[in-house]
C-alpha positions in Angstrom: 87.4 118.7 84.1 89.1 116.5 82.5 91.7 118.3 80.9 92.4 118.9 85.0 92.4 115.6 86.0 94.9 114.7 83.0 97.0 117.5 84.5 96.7 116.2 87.9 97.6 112.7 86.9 100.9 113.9 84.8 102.2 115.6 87.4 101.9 112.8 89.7 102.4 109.9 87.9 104.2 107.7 90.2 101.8 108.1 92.7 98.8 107.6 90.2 100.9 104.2 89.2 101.0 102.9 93.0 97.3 103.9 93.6 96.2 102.0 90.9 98.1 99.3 92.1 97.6 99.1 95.3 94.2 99.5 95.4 93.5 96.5 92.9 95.9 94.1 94.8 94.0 95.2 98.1 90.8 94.5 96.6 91.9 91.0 95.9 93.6 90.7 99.1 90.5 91.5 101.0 88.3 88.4 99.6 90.9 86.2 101.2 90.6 84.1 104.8 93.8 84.9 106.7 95.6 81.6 106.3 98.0 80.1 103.6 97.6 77.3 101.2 100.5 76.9 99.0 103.3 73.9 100.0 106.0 77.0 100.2 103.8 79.2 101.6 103.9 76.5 105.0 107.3 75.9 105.1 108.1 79.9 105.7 105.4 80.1 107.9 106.9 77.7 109.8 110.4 79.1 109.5 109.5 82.3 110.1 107.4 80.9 113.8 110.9 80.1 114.7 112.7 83.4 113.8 109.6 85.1 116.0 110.3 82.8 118.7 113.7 83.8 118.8 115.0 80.4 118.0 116.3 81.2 114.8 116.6 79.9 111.5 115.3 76.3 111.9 114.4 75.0 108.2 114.8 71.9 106.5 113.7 72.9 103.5 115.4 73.3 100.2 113.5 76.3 100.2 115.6 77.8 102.9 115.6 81.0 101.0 116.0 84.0 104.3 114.7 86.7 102.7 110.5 85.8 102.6 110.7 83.6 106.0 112.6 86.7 107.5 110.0 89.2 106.3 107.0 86.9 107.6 109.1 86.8 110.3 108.8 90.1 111.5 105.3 90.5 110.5 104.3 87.2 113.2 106.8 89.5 116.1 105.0 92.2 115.1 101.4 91.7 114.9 101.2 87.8 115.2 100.7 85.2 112.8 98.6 87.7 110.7 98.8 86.8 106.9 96.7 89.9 106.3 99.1 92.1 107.6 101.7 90.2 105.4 99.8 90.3 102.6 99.3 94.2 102.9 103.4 94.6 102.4 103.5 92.8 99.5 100.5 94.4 97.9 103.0 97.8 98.8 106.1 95.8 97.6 103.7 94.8 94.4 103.1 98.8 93.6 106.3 99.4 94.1 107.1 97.4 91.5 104.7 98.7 89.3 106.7 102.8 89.6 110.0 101.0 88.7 108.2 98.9 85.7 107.2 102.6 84.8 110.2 104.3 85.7 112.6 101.8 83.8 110.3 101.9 80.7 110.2 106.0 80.6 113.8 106.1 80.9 114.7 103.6 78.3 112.4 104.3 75.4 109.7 107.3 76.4 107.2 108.6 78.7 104.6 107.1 76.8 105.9 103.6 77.2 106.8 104.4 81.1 102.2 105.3 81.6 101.9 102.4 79.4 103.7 99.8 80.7 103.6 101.0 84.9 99.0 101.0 84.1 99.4 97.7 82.5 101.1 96.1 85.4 99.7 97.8 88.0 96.1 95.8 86.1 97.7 92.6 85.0 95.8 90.0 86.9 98.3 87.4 87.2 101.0 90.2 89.3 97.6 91.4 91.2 97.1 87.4 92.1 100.5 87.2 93.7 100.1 89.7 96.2 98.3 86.8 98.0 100.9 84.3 97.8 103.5 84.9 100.5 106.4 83.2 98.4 109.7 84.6 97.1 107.9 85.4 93.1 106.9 89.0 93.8 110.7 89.3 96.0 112.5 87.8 92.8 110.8 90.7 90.7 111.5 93.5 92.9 115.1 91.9 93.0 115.8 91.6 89.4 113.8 95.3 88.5 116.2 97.7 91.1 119.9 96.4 89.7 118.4 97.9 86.0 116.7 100.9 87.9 119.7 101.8 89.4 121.8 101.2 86.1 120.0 103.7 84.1 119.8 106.2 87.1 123.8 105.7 87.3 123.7 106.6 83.4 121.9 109.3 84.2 123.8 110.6 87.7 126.9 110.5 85.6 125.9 112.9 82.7 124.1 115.8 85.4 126.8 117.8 86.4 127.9 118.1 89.8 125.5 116.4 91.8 126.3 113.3 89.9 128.6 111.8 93.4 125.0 112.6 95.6 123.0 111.0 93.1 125.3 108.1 92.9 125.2 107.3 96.5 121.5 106.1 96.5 122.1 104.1 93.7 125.5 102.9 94.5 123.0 101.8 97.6 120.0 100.3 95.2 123.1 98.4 93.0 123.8 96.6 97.0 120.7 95.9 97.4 119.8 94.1 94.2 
């Protein structure tokens, strides 16, 4: 049974990263009220009411960073001013992180250090705590994590052969992104 379940797991070990993940940040997630406390927190609430509104971007914040008030808001068009349902993307965005914590680690020294390190973050209380906090800290680690992701998978696109152009596309994409 075990030996099975160790099979299972190997073979599906991004998934078995994003699980464990996900499920521990939506644990936390669901002892929360649906409302925000933080002083940032406010102040993309309340530029993202304005973006839902169709006013657009009204801030006078130094804070006027687009990226969280534009995701919050399209969660309020969406399904109102629901922090739940914000909440719930960034405990997806939060998993995500964890595969490419995993991925970057396998790829740069070892699969050993890729189960090691994607398990320990997918458990590491302070990243679980920020799945509640609707502020750019969990945006700023997916944003610094895909530019070395799609580094190494460049590396790697460039020594496979001659699907190295297809697999450089994506990446090319990622590199954008990031």
């Amino acid at each position: 049974m075990i030996a099975k379940l160790k099979t299972i797991v190997v073979a599906h070990i991004d998934l078995a990263v994003f699980l464990t993940a996900l499920v521990a940040r939506l644990a936390w997630i669901s002892t929360l009220e649906n409302s925000i406390h933080w002083f940032d927190e406010r102040e993309f609430a309340a530029i993202a009411r304005h973006l839902a509104a169709g006013e657009g971007y009204v801030s006078s914040s130094f804070r006027a960073n687009p990226t969280v008030a534009a995701y919050l808001g399209l969660v309020f068009r969406l399904f109102g001013e629901n922090y739940v349902v914000a909440r719930i993307g960034q405990c997806l965005m939060g998993a995500a992180a964890c595969v490419f914590v995993r991925r970057i680690a396998a790829m740069l020294v070892g699969p050993g250090a890729g189960l090691f390190s994607g398990f320990l973050l997918a458990l590491y209380p302070p990243h679980i705590l920020k799945a509640a906090n609707v502020s750019l800290s969990l945006w700023r680690r997916l944003e610094r994590m895909l530019p070395w992701h799609g580094a190494k998978l460049i590396a790697v696109a460039r020594h496979a052969g001659p699907c190295s152009a297809a697999r450089s596309v994506p990446v090319g994409a990622i590199q954008a992104a990031g």
